[in-house]
C-alpha positions, 0 to 999 in steps of 0.5 A: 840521558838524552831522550831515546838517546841512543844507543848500541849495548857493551861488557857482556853481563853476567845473567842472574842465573849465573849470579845465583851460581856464584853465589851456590858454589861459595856458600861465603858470598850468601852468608859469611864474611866474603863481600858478595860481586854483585848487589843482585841488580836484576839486569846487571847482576855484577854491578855494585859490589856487597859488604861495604859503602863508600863514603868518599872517592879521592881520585887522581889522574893523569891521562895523555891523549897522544897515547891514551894512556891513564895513571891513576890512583884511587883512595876509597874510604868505606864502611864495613856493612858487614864482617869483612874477609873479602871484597869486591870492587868493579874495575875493568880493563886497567892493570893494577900496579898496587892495592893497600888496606889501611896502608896495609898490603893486601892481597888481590886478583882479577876475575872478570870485572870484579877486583877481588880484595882480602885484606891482611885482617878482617875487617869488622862490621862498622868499621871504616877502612881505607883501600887505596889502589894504583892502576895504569893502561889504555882505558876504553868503553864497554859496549851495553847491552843495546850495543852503546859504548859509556864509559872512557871514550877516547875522543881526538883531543882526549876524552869523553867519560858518560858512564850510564849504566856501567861505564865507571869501572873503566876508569876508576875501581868503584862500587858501581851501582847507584844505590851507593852514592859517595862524595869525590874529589878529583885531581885530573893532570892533563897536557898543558892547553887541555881541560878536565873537567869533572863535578862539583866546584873547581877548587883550583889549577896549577900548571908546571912542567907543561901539564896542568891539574884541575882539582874538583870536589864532588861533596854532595852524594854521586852514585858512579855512573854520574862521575865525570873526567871529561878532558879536551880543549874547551873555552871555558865560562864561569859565573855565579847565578843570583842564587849562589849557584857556581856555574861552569861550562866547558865547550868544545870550540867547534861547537861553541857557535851552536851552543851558546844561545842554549847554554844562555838558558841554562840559569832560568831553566834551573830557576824555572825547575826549582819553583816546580819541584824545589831547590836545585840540589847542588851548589854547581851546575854547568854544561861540558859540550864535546864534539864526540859522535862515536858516543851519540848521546848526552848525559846527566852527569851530576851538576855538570851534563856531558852533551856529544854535540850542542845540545838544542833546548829541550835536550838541556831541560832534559838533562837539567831535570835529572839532576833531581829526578836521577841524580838526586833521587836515584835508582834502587834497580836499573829496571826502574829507569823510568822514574829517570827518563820518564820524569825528565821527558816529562819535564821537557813536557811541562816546559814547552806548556809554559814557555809557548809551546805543545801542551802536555796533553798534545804531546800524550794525544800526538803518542796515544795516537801512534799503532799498536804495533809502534815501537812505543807499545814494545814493552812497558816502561816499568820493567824494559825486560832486559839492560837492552831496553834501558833507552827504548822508547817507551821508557822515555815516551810512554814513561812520561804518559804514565805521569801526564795520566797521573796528572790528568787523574788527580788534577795539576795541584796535587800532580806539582806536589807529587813531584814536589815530595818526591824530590824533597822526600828523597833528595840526595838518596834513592826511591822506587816505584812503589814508594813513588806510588804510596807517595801519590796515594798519601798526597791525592788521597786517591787509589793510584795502583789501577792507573799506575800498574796499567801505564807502567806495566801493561803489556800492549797498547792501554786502553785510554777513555 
């Protein structure tokens, strides 16, 4: 997401106690055969969904923007984890219309987020199944807990979708927490003269009858926060970098002025984090610029970023970085945004070091030097305390001092390494900051925890030679 991006909060959460409760008052959900409603995420306790993974979203929508009404149908096709005589799926605000497992009826009902599903029979650990779901209404945002909206965001010519931290469910039934990731696919109907985009590559287009499809096909692994349908009247720019990579922009025309001479940039920048942290991890890339002031913020929608306005430079090298360290290497716990924010910030670091400008080291000494009562001392960017705190300041700014104290510990060599492995080691999977911390520890062959635990997890202001 855009640093210190943003942002206002939304769906109240469920706090953990209330999670436990749930979990007491149904001995099932602990133990037996009911798929629990939540992954136990500490700041968004309902997010993800227990019992099963999902290996593949095909999504088919149809939205018009006169009257902000979405059609849609969602096929899951998942893997029991477990004996299965219930489950979950997250999904909020849309009526469901029809729910089949295996093609078969099943039964369902709503309660709160959560999509409660039993099948007509037990679904036995290991097992693959398929649930398919049709759903219509008038989707909005959910506000998060630092009063910003994600989620489908109606904008006026259709819709900006940024779904960080737990806007998928308002569009689509998901099982929304980044420690399941699936492969999609997409087909996005939409007015003839509007464009939907979504991740991956564009597999094609039709238009009959006045509507056009877009089709688009997600195949490496997505976590749900990072799934697109972006919809609007774009100017579109397709092309294929010298590495294969087929790039797709979609620009609003109001903003195409401002971000063309950034977007130009956008083949060398994915060049330039390849040689430092290994290859680019998927086969498209591009940008969707949308004019969307009542969202504020960018996002690092996997392949393809979703930006609110034209972004300047440091903005898409941000957004550009967290297809590696966010979207590739995902999160195990949202308070662990750090190795997201703190990494991608970074990164904005080390390209303004090499392309003429602010060393690293003049951006941590120009931090270091602010109070101790500064916002950016607040709370420390290993654990914010609460989902209010997910794109506070010290996640973003004091998360990448934590890593330039790291390289100036260990030296550049061994701090490009670091990243190096942890992008290889994890790619297209999830880490934490504790296997971030053995990883150091293995590659320098230095104790790291003092230094770490100080940068990450220290309340206050840290002492600093």
């Amino acid at each position: 997401m855009t640093p210190l991006r943003r942002r206002p909060a939304r769906l109240v959460t469920v706090p953990l106690a209330v999670a436990a409760l749930l979990t007491a008052a149904d001995p099932a959900l602990a133990a037996g055969p009911v798929g629990t409603p939540g992954v136990g995420d500490p700041y968004f306790p309902l997010a993800g969904n227990g019992g099963y993974h999902v290996d593949h979203y095909d999504l088919t929508l149809r939205y018009d923007p006169d009257s902000r009404r979405l059609d849609g149908k969602a096929v899951l096709t998942a893997r029991a984890t477990q004996r299965l005589t219930r489950f979950d799926l997250d999904l909020h605000g849309l009526k469901v219309t029809g729910l089949t497992v295996d093609r078969a009826r099943a039964a369902h009902r709503r309660d709160g987020q959560e999509l409660v599903v039993t099948p007509p029979r037990a679904l036995d650990k290991g097992r693959r199944f398929r649930v398919t779901v049709t759903y219509a209404g008038t989707p909005g945002p959910v506000t998060d807990p630092d009063g910003s909206l994600d989620g489908w965001i109606p904008t006026d010519d259709g819709a900006f979708v940024a779904a960080e931290p737990q806007g998928a469910m308002t569009w689509f039934p998901a099982n929304n927490h980044p420690t399941d990731k699936s492969a999609y696919d997409f087909a996005l109907t939409v007015p003839e003269g509007r464009t939907a985009v979504a991740n991956g590559v564009l597999l094609g287009r039709r238009t009959a009858h006045g509507r056009t499809t877009f089709r688009w096909r997600q195949t490496e692994p997505m976590a749900a926060y990072l799934a697109t349908a972006t919809i609007g009247r774009f100017e579109v720019e397709q092309y294929t970098t010298r590495d294969g990579t087929e790039v797709y922009n979609a620009v609003d025309p109001r903003e195409a002025t401002a971000a063309a001479p950034v977007l130009k940039r956008l083949p060398s920048v994915l060049e330039w984090g390849s040689a430092l942290f290994g290859r680019y991890p998927y086969r498209a890339a591009g940008a969707i610029v949308d004019r969307a002031p009542q969202a504020g913020y960018a996002l690092e929608t996997q392949t393809r970023p979703v930006y609110d306005r034209a972004p300047d430079l440091s903005t898409l090298v941000h957004e550009s970085a967290h297809q590696w360290f966010g979207d590739s290497v995902s999160l195990t716990s949202w308070k662990e945004i750090w190795l997201n924010e703190g990494l991608a910030t970074y990164t904005e670091w080390l390209y303004a070091e090499q392309h003429g400008g602010d060393s690293a080291q003049r951006a941590f000494d120009a931090l270091y030097d602010t109070p101790a009562d500064d916002d950016l001392w607040a709370f420390p960017p290993g654990d914010p305390g609460s989902g209010a705190h997910l794109f506070g300041t010290p996640v973003y700014a004091r998360g990448a001092m934590a890593l330039h104290a790291l390289r100036t510990a260990v030296g550049d060599r061994a701090f490009v390494r670091v990243l190096r492995d942890w992008a290889r080691t994890h790619r297209h999977g999830n880490g934490t900051t504790a296997q971030f911390e053995r990883l150091a520890e293995r590659v320098t062959g230095r104790e790291l925890s003092a230094l770490l635990r100080t940068w990450l997890y220290a309340r206050g202001k840290p002492n600093h030679p």
